[in-house]
MIZA-495304 format. One line per field, with one value per atom (N, C-alpha, C, CB): x, y, z; residue in three letters; chain; atom name; residue number from 1. Coordinates in steps of 0.1 Angstrom, whole numbers, plus 2048, in hexadecimal, padded with zeros to 3 digits. Glycine has a CB too. Example, Ala and Ser with C-alpha at 12.3 -4.5 7.8 and 13.67 -1.06 7.14 Angstrom:
2
u: (884,87B,884,871,880,889,881,88D)
v: (7C7,7D3,7DF,7D3,7EA,7F5,800,7FA)
w: (84E,84E,84E,85A,847,847,84F,839)
koltor: (ALA,ALA,ALA,ALA,SER,SER,SER,SER)
bafi: (A,A,A,A,A,A,A,A)
paza: (N,CA,C,CB,N,CA,C,CB)
torfi: (1,1,1,1,2,2,2,2)
This chain:
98
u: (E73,E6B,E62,E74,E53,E4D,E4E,E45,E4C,E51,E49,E49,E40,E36,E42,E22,E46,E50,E5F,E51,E64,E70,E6D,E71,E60,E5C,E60,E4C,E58,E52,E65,E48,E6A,E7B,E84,E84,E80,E84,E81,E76,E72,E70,E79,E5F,E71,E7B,E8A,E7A,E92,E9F,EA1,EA5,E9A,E9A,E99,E8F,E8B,E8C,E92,E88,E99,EA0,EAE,EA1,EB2,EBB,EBC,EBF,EB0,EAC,EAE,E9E,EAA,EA8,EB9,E9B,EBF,ED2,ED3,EE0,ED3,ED9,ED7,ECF,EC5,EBE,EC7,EAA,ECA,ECE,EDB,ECE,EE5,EF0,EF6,EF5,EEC,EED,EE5,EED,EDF,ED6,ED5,ECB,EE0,EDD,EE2,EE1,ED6,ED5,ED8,ECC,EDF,EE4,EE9,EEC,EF0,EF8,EF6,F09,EED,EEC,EFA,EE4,EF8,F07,EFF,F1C,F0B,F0A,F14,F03,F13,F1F,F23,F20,F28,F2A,F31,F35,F22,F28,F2F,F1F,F3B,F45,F42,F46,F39,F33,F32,F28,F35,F33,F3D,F35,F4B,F50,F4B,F5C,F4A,F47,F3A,F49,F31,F22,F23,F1F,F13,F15,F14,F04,F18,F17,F05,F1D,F01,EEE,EEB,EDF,EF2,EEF,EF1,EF9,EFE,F09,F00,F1B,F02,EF7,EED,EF2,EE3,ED6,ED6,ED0,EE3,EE5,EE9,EEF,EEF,EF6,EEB,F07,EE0,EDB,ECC,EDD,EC9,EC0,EC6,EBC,ED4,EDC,ED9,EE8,ED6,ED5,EDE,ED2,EED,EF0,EEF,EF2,EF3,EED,EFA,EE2,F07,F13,F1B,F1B,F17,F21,F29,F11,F34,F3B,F3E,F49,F3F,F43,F50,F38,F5E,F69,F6B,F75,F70,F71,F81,F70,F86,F92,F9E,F95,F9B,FA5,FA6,F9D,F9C,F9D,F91,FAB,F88,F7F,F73,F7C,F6E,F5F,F58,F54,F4E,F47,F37,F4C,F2D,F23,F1A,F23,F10,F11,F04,F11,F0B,F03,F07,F07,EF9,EF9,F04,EF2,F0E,F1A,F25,F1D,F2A,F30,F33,F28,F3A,F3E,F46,F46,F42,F49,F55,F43,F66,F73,F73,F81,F75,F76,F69,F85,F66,F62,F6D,F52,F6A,F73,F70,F72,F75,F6B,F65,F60,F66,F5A,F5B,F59,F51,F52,F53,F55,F55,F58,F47,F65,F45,F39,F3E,F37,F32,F36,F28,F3C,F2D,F1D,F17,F21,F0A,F02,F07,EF3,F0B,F0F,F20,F0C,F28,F32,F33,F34,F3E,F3D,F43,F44,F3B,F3E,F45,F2D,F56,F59,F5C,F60,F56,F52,F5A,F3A,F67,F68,F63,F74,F61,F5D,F66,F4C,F60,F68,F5F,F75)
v: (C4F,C52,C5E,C54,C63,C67,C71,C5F,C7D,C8A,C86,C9C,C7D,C7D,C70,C7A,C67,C5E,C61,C51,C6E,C78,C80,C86,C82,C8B,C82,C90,C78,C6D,C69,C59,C67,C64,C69,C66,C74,C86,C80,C98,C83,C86,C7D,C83,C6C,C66,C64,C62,C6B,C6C,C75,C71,C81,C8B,C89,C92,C7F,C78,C6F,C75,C66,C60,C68,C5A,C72,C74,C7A,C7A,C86,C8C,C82,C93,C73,C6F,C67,C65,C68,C5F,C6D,C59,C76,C84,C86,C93,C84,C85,C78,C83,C6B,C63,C66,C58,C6C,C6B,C79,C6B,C82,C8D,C92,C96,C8C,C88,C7B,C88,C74,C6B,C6A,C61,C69,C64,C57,C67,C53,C44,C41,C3F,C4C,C4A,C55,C48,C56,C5E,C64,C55,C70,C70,C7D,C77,C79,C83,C89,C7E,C91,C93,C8A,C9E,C87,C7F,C8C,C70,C8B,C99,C93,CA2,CA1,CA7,CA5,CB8,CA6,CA9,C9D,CAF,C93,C83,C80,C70,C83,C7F,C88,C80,C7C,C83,C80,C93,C7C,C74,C6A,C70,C66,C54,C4D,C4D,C42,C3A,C3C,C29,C36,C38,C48,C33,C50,C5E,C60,C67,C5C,C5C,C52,C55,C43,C3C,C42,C32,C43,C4C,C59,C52,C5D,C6A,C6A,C72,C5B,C59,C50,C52,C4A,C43,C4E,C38,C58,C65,C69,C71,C67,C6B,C65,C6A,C5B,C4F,C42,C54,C47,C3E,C2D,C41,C22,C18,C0E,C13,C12,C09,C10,C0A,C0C,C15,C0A,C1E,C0B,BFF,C09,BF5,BFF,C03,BFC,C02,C01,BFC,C01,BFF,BFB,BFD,C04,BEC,C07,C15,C07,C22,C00,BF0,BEF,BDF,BED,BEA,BE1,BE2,BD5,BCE,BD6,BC1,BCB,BD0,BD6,BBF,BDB,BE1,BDF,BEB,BDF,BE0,BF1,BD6,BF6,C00,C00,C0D,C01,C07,C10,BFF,C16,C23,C29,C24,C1F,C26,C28,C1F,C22,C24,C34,C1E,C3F,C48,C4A,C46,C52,C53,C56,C5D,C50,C5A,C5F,C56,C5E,C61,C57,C5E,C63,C58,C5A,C5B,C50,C4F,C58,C41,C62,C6C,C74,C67,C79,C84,C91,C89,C98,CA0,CA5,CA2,C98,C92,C8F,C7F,C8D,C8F,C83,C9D,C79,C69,C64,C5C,C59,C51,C48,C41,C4D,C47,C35,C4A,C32,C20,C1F,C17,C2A,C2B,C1F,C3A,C1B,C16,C21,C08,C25,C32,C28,C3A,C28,C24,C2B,C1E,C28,C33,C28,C37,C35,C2C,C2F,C2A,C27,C2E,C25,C2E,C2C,C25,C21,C2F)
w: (B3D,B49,B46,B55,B4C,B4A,B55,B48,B52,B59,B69,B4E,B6F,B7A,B7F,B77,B76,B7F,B82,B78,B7A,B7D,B8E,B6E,B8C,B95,BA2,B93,BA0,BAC,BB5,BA1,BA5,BAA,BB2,BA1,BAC,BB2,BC0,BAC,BC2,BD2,BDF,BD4,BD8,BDD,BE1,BDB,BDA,BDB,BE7,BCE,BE3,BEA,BFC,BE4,BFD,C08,C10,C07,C07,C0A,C10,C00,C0A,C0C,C19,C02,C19,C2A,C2F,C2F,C30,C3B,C41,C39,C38,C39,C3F,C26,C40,C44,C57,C3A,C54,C62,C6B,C60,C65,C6B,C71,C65,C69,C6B,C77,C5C,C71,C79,C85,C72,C88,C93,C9D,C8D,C9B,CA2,CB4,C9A,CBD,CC8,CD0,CCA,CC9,CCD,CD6,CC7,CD8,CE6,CEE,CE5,CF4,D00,D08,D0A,D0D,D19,D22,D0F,D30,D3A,D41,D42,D49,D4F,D5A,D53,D61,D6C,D77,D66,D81,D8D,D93,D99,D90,D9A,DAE,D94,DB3,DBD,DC5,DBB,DBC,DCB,DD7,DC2,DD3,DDD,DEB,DDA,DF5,E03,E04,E06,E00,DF8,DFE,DE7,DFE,E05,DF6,E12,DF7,DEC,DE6,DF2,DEF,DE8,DE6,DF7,DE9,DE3,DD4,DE9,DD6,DC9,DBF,DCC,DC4,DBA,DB7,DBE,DBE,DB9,DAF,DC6,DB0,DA8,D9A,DAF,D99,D89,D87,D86,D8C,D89,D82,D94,D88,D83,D7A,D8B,D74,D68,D5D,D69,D5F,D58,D54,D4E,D60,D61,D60,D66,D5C,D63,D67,D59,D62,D60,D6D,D50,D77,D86,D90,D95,D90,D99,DA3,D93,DAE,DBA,DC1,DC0,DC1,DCA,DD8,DC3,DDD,DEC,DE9,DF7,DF9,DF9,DF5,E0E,DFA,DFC,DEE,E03,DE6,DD7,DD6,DD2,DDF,DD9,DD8,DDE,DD0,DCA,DDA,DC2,DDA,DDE,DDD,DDB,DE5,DE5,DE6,DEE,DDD,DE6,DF3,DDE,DFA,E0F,E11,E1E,E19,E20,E25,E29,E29,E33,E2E,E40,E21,E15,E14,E0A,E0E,E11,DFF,E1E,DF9,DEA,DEC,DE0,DE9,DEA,DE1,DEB,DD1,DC5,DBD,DC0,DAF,DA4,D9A,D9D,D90,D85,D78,D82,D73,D67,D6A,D61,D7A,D7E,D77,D8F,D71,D6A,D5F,D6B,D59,D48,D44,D47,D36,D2F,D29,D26,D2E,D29,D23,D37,D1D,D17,D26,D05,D27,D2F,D2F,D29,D2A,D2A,D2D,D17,D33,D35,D42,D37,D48,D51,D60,D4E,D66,D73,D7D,D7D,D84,D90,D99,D91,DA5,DB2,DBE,DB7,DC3,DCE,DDA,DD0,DE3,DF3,DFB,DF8,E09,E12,E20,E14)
koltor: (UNK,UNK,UNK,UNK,UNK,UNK,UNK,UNK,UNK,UNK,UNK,UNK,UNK,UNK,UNK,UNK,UNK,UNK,UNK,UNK,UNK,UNK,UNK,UNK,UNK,UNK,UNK,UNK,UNK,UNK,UNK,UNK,UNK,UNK,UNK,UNK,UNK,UNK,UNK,UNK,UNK,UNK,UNK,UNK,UNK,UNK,UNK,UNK,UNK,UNK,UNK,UNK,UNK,UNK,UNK,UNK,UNK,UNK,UNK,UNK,UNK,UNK,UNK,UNK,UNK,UNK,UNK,UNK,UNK,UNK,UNK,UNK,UNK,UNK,UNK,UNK,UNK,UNK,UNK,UNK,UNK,UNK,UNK,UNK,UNK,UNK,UNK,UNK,UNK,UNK,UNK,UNK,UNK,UNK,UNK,UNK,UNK,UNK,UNK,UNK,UNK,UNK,UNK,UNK,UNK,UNK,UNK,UNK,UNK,UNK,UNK,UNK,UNK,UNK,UNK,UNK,UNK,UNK,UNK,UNK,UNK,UNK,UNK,UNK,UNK,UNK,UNK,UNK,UNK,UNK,UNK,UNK,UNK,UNK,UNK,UNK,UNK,UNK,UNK,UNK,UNK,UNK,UNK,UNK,UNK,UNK,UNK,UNK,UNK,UNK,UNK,UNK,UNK,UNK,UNK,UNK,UNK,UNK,UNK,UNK,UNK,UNK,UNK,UNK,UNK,UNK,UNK,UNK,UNK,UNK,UNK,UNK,UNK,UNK,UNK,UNK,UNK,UNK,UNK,UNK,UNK,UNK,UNK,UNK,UNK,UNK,UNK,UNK,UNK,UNK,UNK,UNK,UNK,UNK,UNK,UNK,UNK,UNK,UNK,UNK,UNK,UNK,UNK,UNK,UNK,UNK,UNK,UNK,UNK,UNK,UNK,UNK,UNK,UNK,UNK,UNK,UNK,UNK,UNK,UNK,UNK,UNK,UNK,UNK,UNK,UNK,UNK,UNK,UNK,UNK,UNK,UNK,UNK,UNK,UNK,UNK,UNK,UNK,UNK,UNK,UNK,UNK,UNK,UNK,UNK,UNK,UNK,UNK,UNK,UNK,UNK,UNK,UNK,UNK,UNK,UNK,UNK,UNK,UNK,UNK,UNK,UNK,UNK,UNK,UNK,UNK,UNK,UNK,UNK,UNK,UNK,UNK,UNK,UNK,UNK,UNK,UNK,UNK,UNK,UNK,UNK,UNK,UNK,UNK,UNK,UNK,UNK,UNK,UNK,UNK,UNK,UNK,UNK,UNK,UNK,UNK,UNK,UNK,UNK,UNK,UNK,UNK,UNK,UNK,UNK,UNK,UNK,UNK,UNK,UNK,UNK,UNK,UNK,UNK,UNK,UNK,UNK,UNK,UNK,UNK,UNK,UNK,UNK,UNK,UNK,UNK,UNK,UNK,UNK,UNK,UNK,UNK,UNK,UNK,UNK,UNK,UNK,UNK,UNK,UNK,UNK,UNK,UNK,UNK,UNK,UNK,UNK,UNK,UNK,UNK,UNK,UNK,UNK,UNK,UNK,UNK,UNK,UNK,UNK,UNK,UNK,UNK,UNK,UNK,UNK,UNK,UNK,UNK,UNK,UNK,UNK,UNK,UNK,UNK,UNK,UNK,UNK,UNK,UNK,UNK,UNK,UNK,UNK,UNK,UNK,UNK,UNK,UNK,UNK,UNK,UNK,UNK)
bafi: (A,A,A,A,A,A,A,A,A,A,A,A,A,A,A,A,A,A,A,A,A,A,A,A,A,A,A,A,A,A,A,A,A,A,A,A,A,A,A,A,A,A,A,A,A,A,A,A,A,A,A,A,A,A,A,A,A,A,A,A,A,A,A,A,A,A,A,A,A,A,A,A,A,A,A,A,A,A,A,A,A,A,A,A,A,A,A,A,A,A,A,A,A,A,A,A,A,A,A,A,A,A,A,A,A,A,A,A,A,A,A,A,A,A,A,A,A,A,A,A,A,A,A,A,A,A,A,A,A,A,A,A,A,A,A,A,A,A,A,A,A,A,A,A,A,A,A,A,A,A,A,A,A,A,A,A,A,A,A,A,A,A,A,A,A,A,A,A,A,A,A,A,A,A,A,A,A,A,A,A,A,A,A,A,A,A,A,A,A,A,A,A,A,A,A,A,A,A,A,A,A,A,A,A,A,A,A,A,A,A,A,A,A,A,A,A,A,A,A,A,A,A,A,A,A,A,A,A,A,A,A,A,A,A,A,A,A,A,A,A,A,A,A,A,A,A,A,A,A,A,A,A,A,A,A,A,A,A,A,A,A,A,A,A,A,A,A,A,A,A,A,A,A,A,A,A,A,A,A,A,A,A,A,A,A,A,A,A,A,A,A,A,A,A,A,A,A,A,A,A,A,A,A,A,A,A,A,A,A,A,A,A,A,A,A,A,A,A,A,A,A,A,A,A,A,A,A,A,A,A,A,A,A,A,A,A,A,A,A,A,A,A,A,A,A,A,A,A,A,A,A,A,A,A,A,A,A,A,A,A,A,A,A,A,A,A,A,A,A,A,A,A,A,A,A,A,A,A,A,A,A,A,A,A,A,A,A,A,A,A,A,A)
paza: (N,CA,C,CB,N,CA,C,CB,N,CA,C,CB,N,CA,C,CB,N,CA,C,CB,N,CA,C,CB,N,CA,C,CB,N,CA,C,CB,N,CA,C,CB,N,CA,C,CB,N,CA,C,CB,N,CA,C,CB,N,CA,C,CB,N,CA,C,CB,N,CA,C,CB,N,CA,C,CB,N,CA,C,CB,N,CA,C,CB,N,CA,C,CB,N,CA,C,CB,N,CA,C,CB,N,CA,C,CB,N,CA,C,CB,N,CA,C,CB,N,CA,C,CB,N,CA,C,CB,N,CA,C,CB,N,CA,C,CB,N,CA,C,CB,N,CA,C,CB,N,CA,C,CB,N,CA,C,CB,N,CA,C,CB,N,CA,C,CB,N,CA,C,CB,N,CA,C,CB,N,CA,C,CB,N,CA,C,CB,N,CA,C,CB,N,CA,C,CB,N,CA,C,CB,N,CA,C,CB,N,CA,C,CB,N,CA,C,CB,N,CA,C,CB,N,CA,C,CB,N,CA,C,CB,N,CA,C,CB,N,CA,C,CB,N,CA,C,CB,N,CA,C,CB,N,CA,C,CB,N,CA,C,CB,N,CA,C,CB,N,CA,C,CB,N,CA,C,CB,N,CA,C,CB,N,CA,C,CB,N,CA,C,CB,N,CA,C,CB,N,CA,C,CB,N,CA,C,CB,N,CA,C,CB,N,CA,C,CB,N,CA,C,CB,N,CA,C,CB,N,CA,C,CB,N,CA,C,CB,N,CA,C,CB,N,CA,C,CB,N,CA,C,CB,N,CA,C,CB,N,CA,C,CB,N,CA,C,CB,N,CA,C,CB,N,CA,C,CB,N,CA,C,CB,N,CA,C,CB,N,CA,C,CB,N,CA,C,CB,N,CA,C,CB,N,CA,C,CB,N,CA,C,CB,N,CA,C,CB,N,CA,C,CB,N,CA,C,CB,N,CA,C,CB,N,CA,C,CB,N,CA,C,CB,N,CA,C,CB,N,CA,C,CB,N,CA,C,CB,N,CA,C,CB,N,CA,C,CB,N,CA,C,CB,N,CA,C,CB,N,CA,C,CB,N,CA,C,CB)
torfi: (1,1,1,1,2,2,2,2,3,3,3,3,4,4,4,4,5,5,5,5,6,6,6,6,7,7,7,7,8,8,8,8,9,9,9,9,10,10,10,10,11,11,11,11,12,12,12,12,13,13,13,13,14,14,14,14,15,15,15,15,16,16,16,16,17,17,17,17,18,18,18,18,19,19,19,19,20,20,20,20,21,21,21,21,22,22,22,22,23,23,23,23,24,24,24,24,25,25,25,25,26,26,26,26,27,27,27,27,28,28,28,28,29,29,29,29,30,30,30,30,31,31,31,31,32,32,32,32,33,33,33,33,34,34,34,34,35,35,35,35,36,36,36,36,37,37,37,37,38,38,38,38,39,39,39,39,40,40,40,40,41,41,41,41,42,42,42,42,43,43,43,43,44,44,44,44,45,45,45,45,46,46,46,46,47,47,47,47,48,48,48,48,49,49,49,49,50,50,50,50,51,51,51,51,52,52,52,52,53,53,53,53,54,54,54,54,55,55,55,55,56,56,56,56,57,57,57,57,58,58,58,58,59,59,59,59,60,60,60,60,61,61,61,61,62,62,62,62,63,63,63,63,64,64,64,64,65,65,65,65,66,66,66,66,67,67,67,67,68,68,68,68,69,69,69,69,70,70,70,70,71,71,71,71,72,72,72,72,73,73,73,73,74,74,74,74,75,75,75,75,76,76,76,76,77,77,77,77,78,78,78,78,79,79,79,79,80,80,80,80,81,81,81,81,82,82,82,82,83,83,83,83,84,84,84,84,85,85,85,85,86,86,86,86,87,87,87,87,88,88,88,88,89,89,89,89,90,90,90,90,91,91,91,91,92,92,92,92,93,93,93,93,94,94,94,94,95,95,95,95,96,96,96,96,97,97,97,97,98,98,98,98)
């Protein structure tokens, strides 16, 4: 090999390699947030609106009985599930109200 195609080898490697490093040690894949402490006592559309400016997008809603839930204005947060924990944005959030 010719000292300009050692060179050329060189660099590439070199690049290559930054770039398995930048991947591995940099990666944003999975977003996360905190999930606030602060909903219970919230209306459901409060609380929704608020994980959903989080970037939430995975939010169920149970009723105090246990079924599913819709969320409406008159809905009332008791608990969420995780509040205060640092989760990946694609977590699934369960909010009960009543």
């Amino acid at each position: 090999m010719t000292t300009e195609s050692k060179t050329a080898a060189w660099a590439l490697s070199l690049i290559a390699t930054a770039a398995i490093f930048l991947t591995f040690f940099f990666d944003d894949s999975n977003p996360e947030s905190t999930v606030p402490g602060d909903l219970t006592g919230k209306s459901a559309v409060t609380a929704d609106n608020q994980l959903r400016r989080l970037g939430f997008a995975n939010i169920m809603y149970l009723s105090e009985l246990g079924g599913s839930a819709t969320v409406r204005p008159d809905w009332t947060v008791v608990s969420v599930d995780g509040a205060g924990q640092t989760v990946g944005l694609d977590t699934w959030i369960t909010i009960r109200v009543r």
